[in-house]
ChimeraX commands (.cxc) that place a marker at each C-alpha (Angstrom):
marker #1 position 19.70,-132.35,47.99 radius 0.5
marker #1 position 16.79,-131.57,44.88 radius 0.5
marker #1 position 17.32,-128.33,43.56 radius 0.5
marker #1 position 15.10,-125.40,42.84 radius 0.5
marker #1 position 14.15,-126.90,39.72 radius 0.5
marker #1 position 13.35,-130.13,40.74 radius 0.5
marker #1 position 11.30,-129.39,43.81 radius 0.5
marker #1 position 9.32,-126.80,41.50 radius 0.5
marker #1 position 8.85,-129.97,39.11 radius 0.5
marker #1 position 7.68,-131.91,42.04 radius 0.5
marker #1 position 5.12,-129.50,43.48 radius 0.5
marker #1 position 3.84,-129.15,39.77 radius 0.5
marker #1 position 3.10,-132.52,39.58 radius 0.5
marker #1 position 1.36,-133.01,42.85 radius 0.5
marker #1 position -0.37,-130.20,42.07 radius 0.5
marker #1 position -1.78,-131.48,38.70 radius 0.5
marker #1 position -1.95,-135.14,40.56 radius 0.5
marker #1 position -4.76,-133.28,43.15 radius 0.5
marker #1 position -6.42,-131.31,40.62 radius 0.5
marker #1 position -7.10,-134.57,37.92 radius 0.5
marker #1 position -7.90,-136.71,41.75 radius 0.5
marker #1 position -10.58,-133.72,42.28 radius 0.5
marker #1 position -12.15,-133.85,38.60 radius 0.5
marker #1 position -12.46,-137.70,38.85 radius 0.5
marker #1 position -14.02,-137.52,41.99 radius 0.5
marker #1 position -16.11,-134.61,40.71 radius 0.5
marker #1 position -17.37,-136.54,37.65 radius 0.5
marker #1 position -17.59,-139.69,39.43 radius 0.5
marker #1 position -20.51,-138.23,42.08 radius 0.5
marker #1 position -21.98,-136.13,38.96 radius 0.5
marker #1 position -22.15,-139.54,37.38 radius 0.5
marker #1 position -23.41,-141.25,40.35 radius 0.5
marker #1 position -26.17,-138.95,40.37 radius 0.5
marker #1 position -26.89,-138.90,36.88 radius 0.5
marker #1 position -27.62,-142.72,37.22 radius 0.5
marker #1 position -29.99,-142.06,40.15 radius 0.5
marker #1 position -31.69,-139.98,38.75 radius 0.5
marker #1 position -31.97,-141.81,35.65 radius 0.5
marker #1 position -33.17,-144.72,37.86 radius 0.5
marker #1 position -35.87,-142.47,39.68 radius 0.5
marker #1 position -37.32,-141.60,36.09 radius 0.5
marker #1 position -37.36,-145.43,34.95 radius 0.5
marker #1 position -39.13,-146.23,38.16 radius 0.5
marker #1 position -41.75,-143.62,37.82 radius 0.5
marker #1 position -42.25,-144.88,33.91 radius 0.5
marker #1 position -42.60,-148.31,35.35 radius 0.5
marker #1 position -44.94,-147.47,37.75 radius 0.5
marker #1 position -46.78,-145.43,35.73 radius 0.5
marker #1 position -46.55,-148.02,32.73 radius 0.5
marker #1 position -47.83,-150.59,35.20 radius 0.5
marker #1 position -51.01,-148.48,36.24 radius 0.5
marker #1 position -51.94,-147.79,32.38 radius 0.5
marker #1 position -51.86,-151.59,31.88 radius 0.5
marker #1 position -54.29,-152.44,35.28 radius 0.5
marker #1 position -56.62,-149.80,34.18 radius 0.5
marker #1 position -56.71,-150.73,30.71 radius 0.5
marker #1 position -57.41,-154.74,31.98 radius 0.5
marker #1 position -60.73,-152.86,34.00 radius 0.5
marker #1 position -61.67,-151.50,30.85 radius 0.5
marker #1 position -64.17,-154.56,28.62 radius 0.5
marker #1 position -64.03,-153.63,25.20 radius 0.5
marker #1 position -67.37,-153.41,23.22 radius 0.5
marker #1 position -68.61,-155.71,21.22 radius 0.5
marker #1 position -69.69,-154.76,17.32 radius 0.5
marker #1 position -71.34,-158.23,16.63 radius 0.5
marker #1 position -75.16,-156.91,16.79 radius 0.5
marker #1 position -74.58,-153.70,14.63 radius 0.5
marker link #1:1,2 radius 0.2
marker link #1:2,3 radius 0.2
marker link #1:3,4 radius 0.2
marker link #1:4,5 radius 0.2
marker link #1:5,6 radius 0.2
marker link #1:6,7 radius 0.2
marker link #1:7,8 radius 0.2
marker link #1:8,9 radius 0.2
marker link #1:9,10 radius 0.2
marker link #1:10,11 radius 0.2
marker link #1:11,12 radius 0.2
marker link #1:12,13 radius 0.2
marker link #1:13,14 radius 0.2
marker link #1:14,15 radius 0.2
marker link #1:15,16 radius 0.2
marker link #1:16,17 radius 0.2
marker link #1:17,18 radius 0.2
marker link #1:18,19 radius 0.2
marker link #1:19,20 radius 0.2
marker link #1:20,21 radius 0.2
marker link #1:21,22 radius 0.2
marker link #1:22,23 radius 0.2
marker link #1:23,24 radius 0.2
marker link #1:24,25 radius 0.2
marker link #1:25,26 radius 0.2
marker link #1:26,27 radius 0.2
marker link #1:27,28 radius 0.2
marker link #1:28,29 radius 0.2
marker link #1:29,30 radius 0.2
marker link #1:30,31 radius 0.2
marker link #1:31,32 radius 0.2
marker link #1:32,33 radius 0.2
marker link #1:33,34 radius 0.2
marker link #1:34,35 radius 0.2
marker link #1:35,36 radius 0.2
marker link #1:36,37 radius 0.2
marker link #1:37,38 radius 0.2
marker link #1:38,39 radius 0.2
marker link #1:39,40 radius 0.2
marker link #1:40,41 radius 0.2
marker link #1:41,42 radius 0.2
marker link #1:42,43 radius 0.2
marker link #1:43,44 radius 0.2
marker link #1:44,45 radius 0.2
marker link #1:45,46 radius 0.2
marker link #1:46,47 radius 0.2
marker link #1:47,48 radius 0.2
marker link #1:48,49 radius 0.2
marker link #1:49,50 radius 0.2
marker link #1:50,51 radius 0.2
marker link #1:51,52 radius 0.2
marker link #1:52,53 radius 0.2
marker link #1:53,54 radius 0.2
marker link #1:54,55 radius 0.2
marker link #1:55,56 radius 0.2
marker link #1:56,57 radius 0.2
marker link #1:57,58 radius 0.2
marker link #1:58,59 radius 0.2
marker link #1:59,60 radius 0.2
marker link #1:60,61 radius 0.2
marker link #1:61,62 radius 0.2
marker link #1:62,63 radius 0.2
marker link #1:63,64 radius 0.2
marker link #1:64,65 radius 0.2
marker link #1:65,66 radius 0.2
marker link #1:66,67 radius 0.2
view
């Protein structure tokens, strides 16, 4: 039979076991949403990279030659 001691030992470490399982899982979703949101903002530069370029191809550029 696990004395006083030992079951006190025992609870401790569940306890910390939990508590580092909750921070990993904690950091794990802030991470997850860190990268999503990371990937949002690389799709709107994209996007927004891409419509610079189409309206710069609309754009002719002017010729100096006659001046």
């Amino acid at each position: 039979m696990p004395t006083e001691m030992e079951l006190t030992l025992e609870q401790t470490q569940q306890g910390v076991s939990y508590e580092v399982s909750v921070r990993i899982n904690q950091k794990s979703q802030e991470n997850s949403q860190k990268r999503a949101i990371h990937g949002y903002e690389n799709q709107k530069s994209t996007k927004r990279s891409q419509r610079i370029k189409a309206e710069a191809r609309k754009v002719k550029p002017q010729s100096n030659h006659g001046q």
